[in-house]
VOBATI-655486 format. One record per atom (N, C-alpha, C): y, z, x. Coordinates in pm, whole numbers, padded with zeros to 5 digits, always signed. Example, Ala and Ser with C-alpha at 12.3 -4.5 7.8 and 13.67 -1.06 7.14 Angstrom:
# VOBATI-655486
-00569+00780+01319
-00450+00780+01230
-00330+00780+01320
-00225+00708+01285
-00106+00714+01367
+00003+00787+01290
# end
This chain:
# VOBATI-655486
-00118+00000+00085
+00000+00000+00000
+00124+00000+00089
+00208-00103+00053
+00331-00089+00152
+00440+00042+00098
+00520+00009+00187
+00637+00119+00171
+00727+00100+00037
+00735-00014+00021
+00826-00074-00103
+00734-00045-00210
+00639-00060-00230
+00540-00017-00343
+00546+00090-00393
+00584+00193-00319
+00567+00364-00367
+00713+00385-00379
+00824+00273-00378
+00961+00372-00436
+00942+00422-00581
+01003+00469-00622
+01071+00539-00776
+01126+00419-00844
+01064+00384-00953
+01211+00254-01029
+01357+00332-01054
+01421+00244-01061
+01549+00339-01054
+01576+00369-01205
+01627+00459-01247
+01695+00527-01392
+01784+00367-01472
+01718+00343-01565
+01807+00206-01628
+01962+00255-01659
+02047+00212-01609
+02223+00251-01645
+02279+00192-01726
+02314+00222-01825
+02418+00173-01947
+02516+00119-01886
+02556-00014-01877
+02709-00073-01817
+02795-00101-01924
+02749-00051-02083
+02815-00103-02142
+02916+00100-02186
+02892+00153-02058
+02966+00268-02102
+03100+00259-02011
+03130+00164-01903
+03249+00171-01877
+03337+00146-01986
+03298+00040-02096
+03391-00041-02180
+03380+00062-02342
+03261+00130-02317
+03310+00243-02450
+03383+00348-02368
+03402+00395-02254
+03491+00449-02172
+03631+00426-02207
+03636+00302-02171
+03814+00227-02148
+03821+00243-02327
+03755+00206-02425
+03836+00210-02581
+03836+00320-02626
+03764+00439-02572
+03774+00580-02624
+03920+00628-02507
+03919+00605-02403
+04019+00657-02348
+04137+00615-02391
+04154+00436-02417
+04312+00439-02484
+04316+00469-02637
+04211+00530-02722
+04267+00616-02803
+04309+00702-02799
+04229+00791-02670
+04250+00919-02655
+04399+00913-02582
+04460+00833-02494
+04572+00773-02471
+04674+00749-02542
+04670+00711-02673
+04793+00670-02713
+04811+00827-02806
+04677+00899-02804
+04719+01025-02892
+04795+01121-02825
+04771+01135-02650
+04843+01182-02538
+04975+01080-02545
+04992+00996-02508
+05146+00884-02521
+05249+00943-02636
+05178+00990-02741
+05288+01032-02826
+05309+01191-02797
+05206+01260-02728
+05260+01380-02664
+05401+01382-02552
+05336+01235-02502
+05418+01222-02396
+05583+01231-02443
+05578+01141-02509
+05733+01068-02553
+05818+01128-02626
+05739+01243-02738
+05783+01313-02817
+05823+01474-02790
+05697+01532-02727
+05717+01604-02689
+05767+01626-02539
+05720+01594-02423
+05759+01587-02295
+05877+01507-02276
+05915+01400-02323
+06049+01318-02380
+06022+01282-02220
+05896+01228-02178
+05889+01167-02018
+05781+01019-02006
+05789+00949-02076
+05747+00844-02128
+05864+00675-02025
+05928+00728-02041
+06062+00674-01996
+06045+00645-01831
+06023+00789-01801
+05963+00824-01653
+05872+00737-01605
+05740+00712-01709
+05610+00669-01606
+05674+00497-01626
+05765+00473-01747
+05817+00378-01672
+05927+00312-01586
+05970+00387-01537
+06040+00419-01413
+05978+00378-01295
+05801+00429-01332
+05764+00412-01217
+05729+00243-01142
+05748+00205-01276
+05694+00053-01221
+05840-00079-01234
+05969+00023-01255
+06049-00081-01275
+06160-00089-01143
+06092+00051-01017
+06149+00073-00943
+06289+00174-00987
+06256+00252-01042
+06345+00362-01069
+06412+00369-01199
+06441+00267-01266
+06501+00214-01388
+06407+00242-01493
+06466+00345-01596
+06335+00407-01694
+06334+00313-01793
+06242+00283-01883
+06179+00166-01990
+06055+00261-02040
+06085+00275-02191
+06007+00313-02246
+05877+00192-02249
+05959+00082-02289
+05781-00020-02298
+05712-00034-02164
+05752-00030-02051
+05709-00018-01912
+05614+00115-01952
+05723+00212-01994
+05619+00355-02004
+05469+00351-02065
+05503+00260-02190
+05381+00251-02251
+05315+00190-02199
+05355+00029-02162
+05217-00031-02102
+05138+00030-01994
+05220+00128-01920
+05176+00152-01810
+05073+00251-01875
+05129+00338-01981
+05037+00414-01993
+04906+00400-02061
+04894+00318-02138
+04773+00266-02201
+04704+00188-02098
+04726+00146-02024
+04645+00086-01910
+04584+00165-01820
+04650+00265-01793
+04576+00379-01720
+04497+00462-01817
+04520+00453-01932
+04424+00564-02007
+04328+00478-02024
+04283+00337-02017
+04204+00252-02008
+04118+00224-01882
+04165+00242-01784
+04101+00258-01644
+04030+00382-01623
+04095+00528-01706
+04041+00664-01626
+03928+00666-01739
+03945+00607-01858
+03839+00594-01952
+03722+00530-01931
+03731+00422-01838
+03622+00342-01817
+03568+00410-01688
+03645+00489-01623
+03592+00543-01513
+03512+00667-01555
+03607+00779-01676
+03469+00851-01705
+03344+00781-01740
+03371+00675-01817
+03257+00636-01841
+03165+00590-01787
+03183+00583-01659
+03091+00512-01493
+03024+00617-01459
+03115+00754-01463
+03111+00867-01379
+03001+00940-01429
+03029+01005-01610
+02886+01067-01657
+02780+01002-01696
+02772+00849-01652
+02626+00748-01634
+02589+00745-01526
+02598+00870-01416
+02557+00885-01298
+02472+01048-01316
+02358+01048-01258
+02323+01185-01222
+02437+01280-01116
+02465+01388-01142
+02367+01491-01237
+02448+01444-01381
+02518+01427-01395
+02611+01455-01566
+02497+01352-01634
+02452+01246-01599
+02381+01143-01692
+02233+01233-01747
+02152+01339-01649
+02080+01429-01726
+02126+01528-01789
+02274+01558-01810
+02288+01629-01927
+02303+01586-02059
+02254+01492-02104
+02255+01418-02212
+02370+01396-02263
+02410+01348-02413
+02465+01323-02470
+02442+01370-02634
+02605+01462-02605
+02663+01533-02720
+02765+01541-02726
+02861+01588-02825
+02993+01644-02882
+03022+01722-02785
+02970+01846-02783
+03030+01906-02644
+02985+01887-02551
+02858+01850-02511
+02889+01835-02365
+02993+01750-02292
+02996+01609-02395
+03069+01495-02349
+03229+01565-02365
+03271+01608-02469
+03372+01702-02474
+03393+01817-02326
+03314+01863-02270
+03321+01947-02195
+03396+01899-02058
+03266+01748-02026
+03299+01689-01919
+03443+01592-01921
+03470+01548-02051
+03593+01524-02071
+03700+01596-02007
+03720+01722-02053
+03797+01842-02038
+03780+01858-01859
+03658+01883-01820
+03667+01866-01643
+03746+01785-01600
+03765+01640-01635
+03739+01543-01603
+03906+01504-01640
+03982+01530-01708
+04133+01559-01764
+04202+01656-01691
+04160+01770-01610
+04189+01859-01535
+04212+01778-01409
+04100+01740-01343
+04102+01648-01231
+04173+01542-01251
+04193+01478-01354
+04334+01329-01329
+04437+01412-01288
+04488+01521-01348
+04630+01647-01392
+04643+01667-01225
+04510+01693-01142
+04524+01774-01025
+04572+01636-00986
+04493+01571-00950
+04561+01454-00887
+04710+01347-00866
+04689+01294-01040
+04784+01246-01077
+04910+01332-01089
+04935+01419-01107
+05047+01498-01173
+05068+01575-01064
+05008+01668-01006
+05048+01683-00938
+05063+01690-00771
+05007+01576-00762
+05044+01506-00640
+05082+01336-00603
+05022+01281-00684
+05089+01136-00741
+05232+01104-00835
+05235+01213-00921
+05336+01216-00975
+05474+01222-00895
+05482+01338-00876
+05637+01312-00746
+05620+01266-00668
+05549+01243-00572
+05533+01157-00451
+05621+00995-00529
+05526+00912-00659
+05596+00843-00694
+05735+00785-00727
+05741+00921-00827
+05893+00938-00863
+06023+00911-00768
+05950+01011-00690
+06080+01020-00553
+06114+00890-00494
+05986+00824-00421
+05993+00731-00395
+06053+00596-00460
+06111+00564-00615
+06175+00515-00673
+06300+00571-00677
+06238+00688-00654
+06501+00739-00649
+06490+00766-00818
+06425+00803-00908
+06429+00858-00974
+06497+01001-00996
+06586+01018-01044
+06725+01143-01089
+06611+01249-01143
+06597+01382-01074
+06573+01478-01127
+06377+01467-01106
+06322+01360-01032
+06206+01401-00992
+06139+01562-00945
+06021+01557-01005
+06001+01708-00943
+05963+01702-00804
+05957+01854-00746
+05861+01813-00621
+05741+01828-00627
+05677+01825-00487
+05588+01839-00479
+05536+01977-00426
+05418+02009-00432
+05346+02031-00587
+05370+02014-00689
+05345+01954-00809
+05422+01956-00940
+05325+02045-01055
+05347+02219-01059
+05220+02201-01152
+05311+02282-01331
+05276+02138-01329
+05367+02124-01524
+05230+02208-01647
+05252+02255-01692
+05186+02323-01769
+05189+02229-01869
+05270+02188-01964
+05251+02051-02074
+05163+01918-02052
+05198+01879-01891
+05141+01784-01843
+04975+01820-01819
+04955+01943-01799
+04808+01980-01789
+04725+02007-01898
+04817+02038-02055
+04774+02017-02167
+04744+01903-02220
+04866+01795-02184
+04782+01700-02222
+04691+01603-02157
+04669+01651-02051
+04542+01585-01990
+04433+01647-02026
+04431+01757-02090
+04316+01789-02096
+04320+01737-02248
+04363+01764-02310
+04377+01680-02426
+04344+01562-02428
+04331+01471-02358
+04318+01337-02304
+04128+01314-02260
+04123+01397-02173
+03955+01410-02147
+03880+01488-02247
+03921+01606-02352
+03822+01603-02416
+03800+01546-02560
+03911+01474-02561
+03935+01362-02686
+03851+01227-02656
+03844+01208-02510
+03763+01087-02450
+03614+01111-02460
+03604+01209-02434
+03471+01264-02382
+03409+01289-02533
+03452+01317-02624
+03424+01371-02804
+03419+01242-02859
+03497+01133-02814
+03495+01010-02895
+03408+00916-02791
+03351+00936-02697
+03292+00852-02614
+03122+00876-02662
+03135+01031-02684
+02986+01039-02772
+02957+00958-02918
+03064+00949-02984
+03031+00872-03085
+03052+00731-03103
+03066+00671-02992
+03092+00521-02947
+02938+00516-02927
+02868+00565-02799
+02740+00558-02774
+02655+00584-02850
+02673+00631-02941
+02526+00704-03020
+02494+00825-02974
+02496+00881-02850
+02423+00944-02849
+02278+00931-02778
+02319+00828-02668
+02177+00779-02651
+02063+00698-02768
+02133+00662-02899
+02085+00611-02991
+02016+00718-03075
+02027+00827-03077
+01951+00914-03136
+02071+00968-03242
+02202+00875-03251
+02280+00930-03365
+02366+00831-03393
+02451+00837-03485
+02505+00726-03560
+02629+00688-03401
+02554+00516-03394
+02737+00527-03313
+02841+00434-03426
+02979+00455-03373
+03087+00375-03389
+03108+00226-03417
+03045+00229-03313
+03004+00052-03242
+02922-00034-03269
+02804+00015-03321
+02688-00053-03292
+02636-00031-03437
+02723-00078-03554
+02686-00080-03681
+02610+00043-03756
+02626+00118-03699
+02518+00240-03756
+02567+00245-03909
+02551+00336-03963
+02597+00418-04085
+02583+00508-04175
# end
């Protein structure tokens, strides 16, 4: 028996969870976007970031639905990987890892991408760095476990429950 004969087959991977990823995240996105704009009144800001300092709310938005579309498809890469892919699929767990997983954009993005950016456009009244915003960390988490709660019911569930998507009912 050769060596190649005795591997392990590998675990079959769902690829179609980046893309229930990316449409659960820009829901969960535009429900954060109106946190953003309304409450944080910093919508303006993220588009700032792409107009070179000059704030635009529609800059804000596109920018922001595009990224809640990317970190969405990325959870969705991320818990189709062991270990998170053997914790199955549920409401809370997927909710849970959401919520991890919304913490970690916050650490990253916010507060260390965030001003670093800002500044660097000459943006009036950027924070510094460290930036740690307490609203901004609500709604990221708000963001991951809204992704993570609606990403279970896109999938099924591993098919063992009604999905979204896939005509159930």
């Amino acid at each position: 028996m050769s060596k190649t004969d005795r591997t392990m087959p590998k675990p079959e991977r769902n690829n179609s969870y980046v893309l229930y990823g990316a449409i659960t995240g820009v829901i969960a996105g535009l429900v954060f976007g109106l946190l953003i704009q309304f409450r944080l009144e910093r919508m303006t800001a993220i588009g700032a970031m792409y107009t070179l300092g000059e704030p635009s709310l529609s800059a804000g938005w596109v920018a922001h639905v595009f990224h809640s579309a990317l970190f969405g498809g990325l959870f969705g890469l991320v818990i189709d990987r062991e270990p998170l892919r053997s914790w199955g699929r549920n409401p809370l767990t997927n909710a849970g890892q959401g919520l991890a997983f919304g913490v970690l954009l916050w650490g990253i993005n916010i507060v260390f991408l965030w001003p670093l950016w800002l500044n660097s456009v000459g943006v009036p009244n950027a924070p510094e760095l460290p930036f740690l915003g307490v609203m901004p960390l609500l709604g990221h988490v708000i963001y991951g476990g809204l992704t993570g709660l609606l990403f279970t019911l896109t999938t099924g569930d591993r098919g063992e429950h009604t999905s979204l998507f896939r005509g159930g009912g």
